[in-house]
C-alpha positions as CSV (number, residue, x, y, z in Angstrom):
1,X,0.0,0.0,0.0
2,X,1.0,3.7,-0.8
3,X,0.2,6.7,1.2
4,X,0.0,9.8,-1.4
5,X,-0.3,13.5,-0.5
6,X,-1.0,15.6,-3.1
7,X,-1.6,20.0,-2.7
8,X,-4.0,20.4,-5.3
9,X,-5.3,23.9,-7.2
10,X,-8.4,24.5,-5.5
11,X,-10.0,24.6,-9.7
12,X,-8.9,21.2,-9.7
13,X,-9.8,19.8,-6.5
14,X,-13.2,18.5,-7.3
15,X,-12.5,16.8,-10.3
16,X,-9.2,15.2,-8.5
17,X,-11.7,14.0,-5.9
18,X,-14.3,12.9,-8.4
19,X,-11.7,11.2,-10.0
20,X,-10.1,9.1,-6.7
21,X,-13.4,8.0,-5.6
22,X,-14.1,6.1,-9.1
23,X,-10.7,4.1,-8.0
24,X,-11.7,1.0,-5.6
25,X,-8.0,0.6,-4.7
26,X,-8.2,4.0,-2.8
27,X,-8.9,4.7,0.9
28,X,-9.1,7.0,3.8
29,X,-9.2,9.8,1.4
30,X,-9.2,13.1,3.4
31,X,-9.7,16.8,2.2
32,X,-8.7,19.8,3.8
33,X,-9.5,22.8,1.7
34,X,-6.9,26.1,2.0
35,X,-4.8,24.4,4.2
36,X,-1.7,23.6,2.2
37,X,1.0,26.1,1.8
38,X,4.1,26.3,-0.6
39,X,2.6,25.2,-2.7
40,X,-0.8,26.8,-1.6
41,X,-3.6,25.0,-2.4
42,X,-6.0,22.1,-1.1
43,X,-4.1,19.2,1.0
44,X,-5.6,16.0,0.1
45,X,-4.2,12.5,1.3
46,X,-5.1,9.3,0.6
47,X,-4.2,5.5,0.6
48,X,-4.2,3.4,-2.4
49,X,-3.3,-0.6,-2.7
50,X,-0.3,-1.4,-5.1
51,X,-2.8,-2.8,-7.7
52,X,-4.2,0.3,-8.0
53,X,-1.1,2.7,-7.8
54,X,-0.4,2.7,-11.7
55,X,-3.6,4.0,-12.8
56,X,-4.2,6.3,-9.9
57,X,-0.8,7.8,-10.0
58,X,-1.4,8.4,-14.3
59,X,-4.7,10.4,-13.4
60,X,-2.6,12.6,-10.9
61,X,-0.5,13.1,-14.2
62,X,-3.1,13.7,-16.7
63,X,-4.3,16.6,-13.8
64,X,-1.2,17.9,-14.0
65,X,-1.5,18.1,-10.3
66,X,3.0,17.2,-10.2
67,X,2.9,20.4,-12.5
68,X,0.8,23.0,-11.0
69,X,0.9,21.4,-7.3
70,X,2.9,19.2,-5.7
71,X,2.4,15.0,-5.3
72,X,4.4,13.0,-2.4
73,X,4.5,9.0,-2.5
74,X,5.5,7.0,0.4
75,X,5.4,3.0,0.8
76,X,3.4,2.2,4.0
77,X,5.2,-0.8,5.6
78,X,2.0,-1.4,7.9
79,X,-1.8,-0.4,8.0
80,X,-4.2,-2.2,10.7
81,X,-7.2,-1.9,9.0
82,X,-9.2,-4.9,10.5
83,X,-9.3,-8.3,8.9
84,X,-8.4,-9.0,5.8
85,X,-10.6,-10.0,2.8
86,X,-10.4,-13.4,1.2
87,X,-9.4,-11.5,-2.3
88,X,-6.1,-10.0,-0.2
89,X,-6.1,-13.4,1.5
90,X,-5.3,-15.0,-1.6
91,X,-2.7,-12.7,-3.2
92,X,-0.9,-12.5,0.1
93,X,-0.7,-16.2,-0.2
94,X,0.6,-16.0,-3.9
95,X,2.8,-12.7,-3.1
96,X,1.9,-10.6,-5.5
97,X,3.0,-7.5,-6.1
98,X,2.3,-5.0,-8.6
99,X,5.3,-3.0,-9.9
100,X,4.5,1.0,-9.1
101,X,6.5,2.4,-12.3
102,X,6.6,5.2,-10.8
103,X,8.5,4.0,-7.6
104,X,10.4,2.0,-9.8
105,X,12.0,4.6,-12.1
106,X,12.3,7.2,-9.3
107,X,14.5,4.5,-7.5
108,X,16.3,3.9,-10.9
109,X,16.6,8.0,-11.5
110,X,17.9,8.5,-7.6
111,X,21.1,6.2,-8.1
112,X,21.1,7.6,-12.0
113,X,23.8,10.1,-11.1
114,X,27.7,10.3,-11.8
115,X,29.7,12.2,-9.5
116,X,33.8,11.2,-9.5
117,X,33.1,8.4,-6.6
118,X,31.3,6.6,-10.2
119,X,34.1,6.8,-11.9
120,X,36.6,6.3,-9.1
121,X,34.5,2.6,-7.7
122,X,35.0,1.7,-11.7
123,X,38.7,2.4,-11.2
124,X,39.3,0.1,-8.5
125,X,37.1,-2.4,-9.6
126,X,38.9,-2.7,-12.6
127,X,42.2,-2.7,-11.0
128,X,41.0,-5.8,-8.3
129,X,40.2,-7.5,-11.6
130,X,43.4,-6.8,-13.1
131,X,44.9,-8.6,-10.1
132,X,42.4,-11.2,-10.0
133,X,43.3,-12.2,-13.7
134,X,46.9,-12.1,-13.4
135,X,46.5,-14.4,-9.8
136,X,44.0,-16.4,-11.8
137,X,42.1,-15.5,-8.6
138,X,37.8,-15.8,-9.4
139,X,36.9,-14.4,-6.4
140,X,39.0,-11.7,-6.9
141,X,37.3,-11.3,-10.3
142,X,33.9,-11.6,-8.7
143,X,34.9,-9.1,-6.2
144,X,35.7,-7.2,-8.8
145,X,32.2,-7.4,-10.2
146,X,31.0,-6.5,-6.9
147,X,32.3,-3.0,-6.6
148,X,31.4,-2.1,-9.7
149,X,29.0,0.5,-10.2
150,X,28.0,0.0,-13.6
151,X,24.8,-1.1,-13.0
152,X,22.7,1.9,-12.2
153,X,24.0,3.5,-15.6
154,X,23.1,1.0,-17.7
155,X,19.2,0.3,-16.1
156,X,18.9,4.1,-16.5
157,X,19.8,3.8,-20.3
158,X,17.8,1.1,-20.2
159,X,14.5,3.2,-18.7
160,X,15.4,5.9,-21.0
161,X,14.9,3.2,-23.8
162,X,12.4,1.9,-22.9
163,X,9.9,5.0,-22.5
164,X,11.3,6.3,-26.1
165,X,8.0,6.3,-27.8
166,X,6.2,8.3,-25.2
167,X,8.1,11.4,-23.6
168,X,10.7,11.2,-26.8
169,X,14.0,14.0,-26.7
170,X,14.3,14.0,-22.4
171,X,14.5,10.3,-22.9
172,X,17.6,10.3,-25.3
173,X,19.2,12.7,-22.9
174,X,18.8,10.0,-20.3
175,X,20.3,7.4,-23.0
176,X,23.1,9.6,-23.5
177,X,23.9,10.7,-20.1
178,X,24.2,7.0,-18.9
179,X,26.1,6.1,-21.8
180,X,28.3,8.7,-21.9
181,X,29.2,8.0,-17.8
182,X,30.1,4.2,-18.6
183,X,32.2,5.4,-22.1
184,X,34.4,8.3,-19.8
185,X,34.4,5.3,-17.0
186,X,35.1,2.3,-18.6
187,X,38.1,4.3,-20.6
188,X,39.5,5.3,-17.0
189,X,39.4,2.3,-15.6
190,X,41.1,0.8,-19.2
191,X,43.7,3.2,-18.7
192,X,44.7,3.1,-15.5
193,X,44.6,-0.4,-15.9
194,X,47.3,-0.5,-18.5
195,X,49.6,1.8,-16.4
196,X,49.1,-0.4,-13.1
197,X,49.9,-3.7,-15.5
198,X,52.6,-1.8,-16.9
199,X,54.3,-1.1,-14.0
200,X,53.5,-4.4,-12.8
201,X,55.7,-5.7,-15.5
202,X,58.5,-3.3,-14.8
203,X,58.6,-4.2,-11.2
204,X,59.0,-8.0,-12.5
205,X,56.3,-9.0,-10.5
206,X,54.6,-10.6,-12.9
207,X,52.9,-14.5,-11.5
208,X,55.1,-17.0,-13.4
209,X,51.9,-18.5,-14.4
210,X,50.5,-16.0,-16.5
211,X,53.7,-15.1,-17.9
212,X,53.9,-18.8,-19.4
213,X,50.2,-18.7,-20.6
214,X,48.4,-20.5,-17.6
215,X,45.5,-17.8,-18.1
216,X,42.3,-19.7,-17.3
217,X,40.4,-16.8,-15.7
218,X,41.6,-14.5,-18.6
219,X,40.4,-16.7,-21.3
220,X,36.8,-16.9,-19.9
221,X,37.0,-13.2,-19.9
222,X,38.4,-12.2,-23.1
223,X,36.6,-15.1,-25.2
224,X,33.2,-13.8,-26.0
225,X,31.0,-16.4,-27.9
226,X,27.4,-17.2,-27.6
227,X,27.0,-18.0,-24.3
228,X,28.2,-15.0,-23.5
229,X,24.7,-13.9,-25.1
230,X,22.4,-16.6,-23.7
231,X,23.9,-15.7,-20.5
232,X,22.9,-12.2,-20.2
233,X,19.1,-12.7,-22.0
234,X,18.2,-15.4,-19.4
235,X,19.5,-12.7,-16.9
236,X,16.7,-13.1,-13.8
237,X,14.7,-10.4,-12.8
238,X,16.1,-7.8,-9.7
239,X,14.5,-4.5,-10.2
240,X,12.5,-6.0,-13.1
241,X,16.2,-5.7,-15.2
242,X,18.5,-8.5,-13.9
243,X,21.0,-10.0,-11.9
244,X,24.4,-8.5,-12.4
245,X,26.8,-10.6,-10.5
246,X,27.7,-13.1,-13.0
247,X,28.0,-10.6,-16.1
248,X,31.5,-9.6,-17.0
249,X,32.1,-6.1,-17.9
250,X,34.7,-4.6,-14.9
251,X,36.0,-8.2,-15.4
252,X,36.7,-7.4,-19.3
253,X,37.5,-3.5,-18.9
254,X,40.4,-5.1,-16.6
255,X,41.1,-7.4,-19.1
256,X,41.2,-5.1,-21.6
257,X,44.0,-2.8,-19.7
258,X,46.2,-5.9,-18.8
259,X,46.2,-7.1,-22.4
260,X,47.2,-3.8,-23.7
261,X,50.4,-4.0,-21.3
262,X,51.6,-7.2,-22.1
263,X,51.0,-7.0,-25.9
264,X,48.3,-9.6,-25.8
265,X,46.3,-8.5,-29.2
266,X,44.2,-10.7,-29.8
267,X,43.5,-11.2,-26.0
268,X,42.8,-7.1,-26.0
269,X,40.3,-7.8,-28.9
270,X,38.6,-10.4,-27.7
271,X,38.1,-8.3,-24.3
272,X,37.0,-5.0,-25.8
273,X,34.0,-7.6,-27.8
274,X,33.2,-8.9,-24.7
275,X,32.8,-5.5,-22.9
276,X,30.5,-4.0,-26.0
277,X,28.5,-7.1,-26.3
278,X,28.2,-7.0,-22.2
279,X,26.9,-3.0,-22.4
280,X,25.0,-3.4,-25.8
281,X,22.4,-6.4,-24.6
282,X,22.1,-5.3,-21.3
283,X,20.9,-1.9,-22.5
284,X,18.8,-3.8,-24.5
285,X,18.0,-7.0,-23.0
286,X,16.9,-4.5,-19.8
287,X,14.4,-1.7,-21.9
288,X,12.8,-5.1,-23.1
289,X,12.2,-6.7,-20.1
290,X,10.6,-3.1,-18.6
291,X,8.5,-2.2,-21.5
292,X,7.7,-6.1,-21.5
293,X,6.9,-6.1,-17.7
294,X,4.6,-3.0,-18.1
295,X,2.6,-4.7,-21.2
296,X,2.3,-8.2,-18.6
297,X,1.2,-6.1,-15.4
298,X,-1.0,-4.2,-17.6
299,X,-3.0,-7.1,-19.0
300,X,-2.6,-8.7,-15.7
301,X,-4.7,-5.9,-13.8
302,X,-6.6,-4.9,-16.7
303,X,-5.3,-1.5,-16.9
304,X,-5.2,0.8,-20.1
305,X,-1.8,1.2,-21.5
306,X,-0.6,4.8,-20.7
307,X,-0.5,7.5,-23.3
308,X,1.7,10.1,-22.9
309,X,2.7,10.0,-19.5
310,X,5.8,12.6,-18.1
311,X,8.5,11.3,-15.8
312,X,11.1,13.1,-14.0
């Protein structure tokens, strides 16, 4: 369940009212006219049930109540409001849950930002990965993957891609403000990579191993071939994109960096593939799955599909 607060125009009060009240999913709807300042206006608060959220929260929208007033959304965690009916018996049972787009891309949006701790976390991923290949160290490699912070730029490309058709030019800015963060990244983290290798290899402590080709970790990294692909589209939902433990993209920036110091060319080119193939499908692999997720949960609950609808 959500609790909304929403200052409202007093012109626009009785029709957001009207509105709320042809919505089952809403409750203890309360409204206190004059009330609200800065924004002035009408307060009015009410509860709705996740099911419900989507189409309630796209009639705030089409009121252009976030425009001209002001609209607040916070999860409730509990609500004693008697016994429960056989209906919400049931889905609790099956744990359902309706995805609230607009929770969901706010939470994508908040972590959507690049200040130099982004780039500095790709860094020293990269660099733990550089170790962990020349070690032949996997957890190393998967610590690697860990610190990485990758993820929350390529979801938001992926958001951005996926709403394309309906909010169009701020949508490509979102596109090429994530993608733009991982290319500057990813080529810091390849760079620095190649002068920690390189002096490495001019401190001659270079693992005998790798230096006679024992390079098991490395050759998973820098060998992309089509399980590399299946691997990434049978990715499992986590924030309706995907997990992104097992995918290798710090793993084969580091790789990338390392090759390029020890003169490893095909090596470097296999790693660079891996890296774009990594980036491309999960950019597009993820604004499937959403715009995907949205038609199911929409048929599911027997909602219209949303026209024209503004985020930000």
């Amino acid at each position: 369940m959500l609790h909304v607060r929403v200052v409202s125009p007093p012109d626009r009060t009785a029709r957001l009212v009207a509105a709320l009240g042809a919505h089952s999913g809403v409750q203890n709807l309360v409204v206190i006219k004059g009330t609200a300042r800065l924004p002035d206006g009408d307060s009015v608060q009410f509860d709705v049930h996740d099911q419900s959220a989507n189409p309630v929260l796209r009639q705030l929208r089409s009121l252009d109540l976030d425009g001209v007033g002001s609209v607040t959304v916070v999860a409730v965690d509990v609500a004693l409001s008697g016994p429960p009916s056989p209906a919400a018996e049931r889905r609790y049972a099956r744990q359902e849950q309706v995805p609230v787009w607009e929770m969901v891309e706010a939470k994508i949006r908040a972590k959507a930002s690049y200040p130099p701790s982004f780039y500095l976390l790709l860094i020293i991923a990269a660099m733990i990965g550089a170790v962990g290949i020349l070690t032949n160290s996997q957890i190393l490699v998967v610590g690697a993957m860990v610190v990485g912070p990758e993820y929350s730029a390529i979801i938001a490309a992926a958001l951005g891609l996926s709403r394309l058709g309906g909010t169009g030019e701020r949508n490509w800015a979102e596109v090429r403000e994530s993608l733009r963060a991982l290319g500057y990244g990813f080529l810091a983290a390849v760079i620095v990579t190649f002068l920690f290798s390189l002096g490495v290899r001019g401190a001659g402590q270079v693992p005998g191993a790798f230096l006679h080709g024992v390079r098991p970790v490395a050759e998973l990294i820098n060998s992309p071939n089509m399980f590399s692909v299946i691997s990434l589209t049978e990715a499992r939902a986590n924030a309706l994109i995907g997990v992104f433990i097992s995918v290798t993209t710090i793993p084969a920036a580091a790789s990338l960096g390392l090759s390029l110091a020890f003169a490893l060319w095909h090596d470097a080119w296999g790693s660079l593939l891996q890296l774009l193939l990594n980036v491309v499908l999960l950019v597009v692999v993820g604004a499937a799955g959403l715009s995907a997720q949205r038609v199911i949960w929409r048929r599911l609950s027997g909602q219209p599909a949303a026209t024209g609808s503004r985020s930000g």
